[in-house]
C-alpha positions in Angstrom: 98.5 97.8 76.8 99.9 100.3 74.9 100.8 99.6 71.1 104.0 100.0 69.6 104.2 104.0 67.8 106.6 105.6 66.3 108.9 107.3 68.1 109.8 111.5 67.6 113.7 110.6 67.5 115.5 108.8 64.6 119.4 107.6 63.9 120.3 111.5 63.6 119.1 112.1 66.6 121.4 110.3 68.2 124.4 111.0 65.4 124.2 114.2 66.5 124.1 113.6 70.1 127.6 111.2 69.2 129.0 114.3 67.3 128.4 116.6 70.5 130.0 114.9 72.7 133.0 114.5 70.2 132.9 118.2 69.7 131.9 119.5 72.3 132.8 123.1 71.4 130.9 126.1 70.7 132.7 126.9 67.3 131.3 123.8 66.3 127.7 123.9 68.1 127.1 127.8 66.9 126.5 126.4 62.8 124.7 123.0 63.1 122.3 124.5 65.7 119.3 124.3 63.4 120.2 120.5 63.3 120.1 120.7 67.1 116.7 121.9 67.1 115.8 119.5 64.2 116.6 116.3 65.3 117.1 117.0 68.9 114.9 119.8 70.5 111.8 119.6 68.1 111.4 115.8 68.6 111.8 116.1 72.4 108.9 119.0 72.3 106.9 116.4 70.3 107.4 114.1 73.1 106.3 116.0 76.0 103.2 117.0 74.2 102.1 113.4 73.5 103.3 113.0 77.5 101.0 115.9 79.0 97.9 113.4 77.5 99.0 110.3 78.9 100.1 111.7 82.3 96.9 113.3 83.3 95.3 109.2 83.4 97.6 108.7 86.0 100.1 111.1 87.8 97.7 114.6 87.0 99.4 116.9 89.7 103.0 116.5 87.1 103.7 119.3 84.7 104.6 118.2 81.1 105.1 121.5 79.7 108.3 122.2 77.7 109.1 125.4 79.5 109.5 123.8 82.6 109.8 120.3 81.6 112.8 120.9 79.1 116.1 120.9 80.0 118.7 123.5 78.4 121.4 122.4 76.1 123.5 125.0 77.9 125.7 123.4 80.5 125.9 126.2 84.1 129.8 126.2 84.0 130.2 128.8 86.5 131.2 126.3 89.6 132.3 123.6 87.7 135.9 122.7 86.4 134.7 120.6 83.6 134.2 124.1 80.6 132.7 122.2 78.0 129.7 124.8 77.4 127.1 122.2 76.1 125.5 118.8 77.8 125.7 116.1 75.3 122.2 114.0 76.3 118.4 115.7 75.9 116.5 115.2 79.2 113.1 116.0 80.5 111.7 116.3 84.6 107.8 116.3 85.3 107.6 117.7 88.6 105.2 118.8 91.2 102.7 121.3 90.0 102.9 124.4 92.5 105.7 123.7 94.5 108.7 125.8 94.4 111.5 124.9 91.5 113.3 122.2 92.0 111.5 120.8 95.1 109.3 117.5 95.3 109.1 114.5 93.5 109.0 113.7 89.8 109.5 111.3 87.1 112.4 112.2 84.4 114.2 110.8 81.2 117.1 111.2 79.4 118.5 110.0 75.8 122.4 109.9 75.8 124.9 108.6 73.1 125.2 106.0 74.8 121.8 105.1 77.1 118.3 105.8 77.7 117.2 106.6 81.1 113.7 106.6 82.3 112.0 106.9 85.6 111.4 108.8 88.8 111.4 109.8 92.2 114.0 112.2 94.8 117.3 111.9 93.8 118.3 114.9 96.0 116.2 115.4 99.2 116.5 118.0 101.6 116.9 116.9 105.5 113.7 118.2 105.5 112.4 116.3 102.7 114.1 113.3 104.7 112.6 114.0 108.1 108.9 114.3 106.8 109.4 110.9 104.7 110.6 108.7 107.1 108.0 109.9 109.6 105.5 109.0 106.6 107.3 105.6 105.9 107.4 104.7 109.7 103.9 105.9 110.1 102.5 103.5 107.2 104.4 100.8 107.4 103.8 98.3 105.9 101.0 99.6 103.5 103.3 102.4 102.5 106.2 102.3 100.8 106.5 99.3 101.4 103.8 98.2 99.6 104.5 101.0 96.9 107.8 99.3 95.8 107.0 95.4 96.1 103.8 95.7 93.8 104.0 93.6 90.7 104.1 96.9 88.0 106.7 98.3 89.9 109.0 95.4 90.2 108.5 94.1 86.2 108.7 97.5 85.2 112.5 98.7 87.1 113.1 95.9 90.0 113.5 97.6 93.3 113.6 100.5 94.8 117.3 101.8 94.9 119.4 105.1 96.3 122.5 105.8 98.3 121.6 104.5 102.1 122.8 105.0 105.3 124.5 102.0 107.0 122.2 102.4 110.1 119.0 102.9 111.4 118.6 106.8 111.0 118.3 108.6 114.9 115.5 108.8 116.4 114.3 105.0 115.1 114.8 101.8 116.9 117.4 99.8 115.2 115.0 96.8 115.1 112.3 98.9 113.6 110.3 97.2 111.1 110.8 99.5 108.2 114.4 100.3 109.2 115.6 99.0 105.3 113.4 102.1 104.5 114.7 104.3 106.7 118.0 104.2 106.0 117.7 105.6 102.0 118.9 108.7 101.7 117.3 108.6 97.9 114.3 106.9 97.0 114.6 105.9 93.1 112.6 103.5 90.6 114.8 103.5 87.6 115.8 101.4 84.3 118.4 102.2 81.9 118.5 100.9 78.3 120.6 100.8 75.0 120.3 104.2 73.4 118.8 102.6 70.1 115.7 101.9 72.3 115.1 106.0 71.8 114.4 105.5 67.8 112.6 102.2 68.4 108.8 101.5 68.6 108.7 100.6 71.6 110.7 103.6 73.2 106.9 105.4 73.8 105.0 102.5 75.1 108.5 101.6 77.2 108.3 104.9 78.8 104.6 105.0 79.7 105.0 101.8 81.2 107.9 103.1 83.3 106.3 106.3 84.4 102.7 104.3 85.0 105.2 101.7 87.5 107.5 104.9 89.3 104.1 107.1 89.6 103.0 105.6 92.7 106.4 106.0 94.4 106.5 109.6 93.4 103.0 110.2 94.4 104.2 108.9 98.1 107.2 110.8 98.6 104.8 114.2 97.3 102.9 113.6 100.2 104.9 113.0 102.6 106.6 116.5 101.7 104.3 118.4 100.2 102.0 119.7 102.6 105.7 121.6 104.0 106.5 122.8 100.6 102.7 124.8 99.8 102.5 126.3 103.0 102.1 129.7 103.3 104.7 131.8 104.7 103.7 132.8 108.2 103.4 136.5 107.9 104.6 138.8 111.1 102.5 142.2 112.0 104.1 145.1 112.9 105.1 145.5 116.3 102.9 147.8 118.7 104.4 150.8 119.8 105.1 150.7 123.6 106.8 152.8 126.3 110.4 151.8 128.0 108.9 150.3 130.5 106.7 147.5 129.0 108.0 144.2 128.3 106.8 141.6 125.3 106.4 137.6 126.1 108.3 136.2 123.3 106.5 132.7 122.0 109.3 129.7 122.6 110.4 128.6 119.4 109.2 125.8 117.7 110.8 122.2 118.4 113.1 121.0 115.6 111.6 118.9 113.0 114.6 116.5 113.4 
């Protein structure tokens, strides 16, 4: 069990989180940015370092390193109507080491004015990331996910396994199949959200190592499932052979879709 320790974040961590979102503007932002990095960005650095100890016990193939764990303050306004230039919470992803960005699996937290956020799994999944983990969920079934989400940490630690789900049996299943509740997510997520003054508490550390130790398993299964597709190697095509007019090349069928 881990003791209680003093968290990175205190009361002006989240006053100036409050204050952001009030003011969301860059006149204001621009002079009070060493208060950003003050009570905002240096204690969420803190934090991942502590992290990148604790996670190798138990989820090593994550990345706890705040160039890649670290989200920007800088909101990507370019395709959005909302213009406000900054995001008002800090947030942190530990994905899958050597996959490309943005794909696979992880665990993630966010502190907000108003909430604290902690836990894991694919909140976005390909239909190739959805193909490869139902086969994997039909294939193991019951010992799988199954069992993933119904053991005792994970259940104490954020309840049940939720996500946006389809309201049938996806194709290709029977519709009496016996991991068809499963089969329909279209999200697979192990999640608990808190008052915000759990982030200056000390219990916010030991909290989120209890969280991350519960959702670890679940991201673990969905990696596999998808993984082996993701770290491929590109199949590489040599030059074509010169020929004359006359000759002729049999062309290889193409591959069967993978849904």
């Amino acid at each position: 069990m881990i003791r209680n320790v003093t968290s990175p974040f205190t009361p002006k961590t989240l006053s100036f989180l409050r204050a952001l979102k009030r003011n969301n503007r860059r006149e204001w932002f621009q002079p009070r940015k060493e208060d950003y990095e003050k009570h905002v960005r240096t204690p969420m650095v803190s934090l991942l370092e502590r992290l990148a100890g604790d996670l190798r016990t138990f989820a090593p193939e994550l990345i706890a390193d705040p160039k890649v764990s670290l989200f920007r303050v800088y909101r990507d306004t370019r395709f959005s109507n909302d213009k406000t230039p900054y995001k008002t919470h800090a947030a942190a992803r530990f994905p899958l080491r050597g996959v490309p960005r943005g794909e696979g699996a992880g665990l993630y937290f966010e502190i907000a004015p108003g909430w604290v956020w902690m836990g894991g799994g694919l909140y976005m999944p390909t239909t190739a990331d959805l193909h490869d983990i139902r086969a994997q969920i039909a294939a193991s079934h019951p010992r799988g996910l199954h069992k993933v989400v119904t053991a005792s940490a994970f259940t104490r630690a954020v309840g049940e396994l939720t996500g946006d789900r389809l309201t049938r049996v996806p194709l290709g299943y029977p519709k009496d199949h016996p991991a068809a509740h499963y089969l329909q997510f279209k999200q697979f997520l192990g999640s608990c959200e808190y008052e915000a003054s759990l982030a200056t508490s000390p219990r916010f550390y030991p909290e989120l190592l209890k969280v991350f130790r519960a959702v670890a398993p679940l991201v673990q299964f969905l990696n596999r499932a998808i993984e082996p597709r993701l770290t491929q190697a590109p199949l590489l095509v040599s030059e074509e052979p010169t020929r004359s007019p006359r000759q002729t090349v049999a062309h290889r069928p193409a591959p069967a879709p993978m849904w």
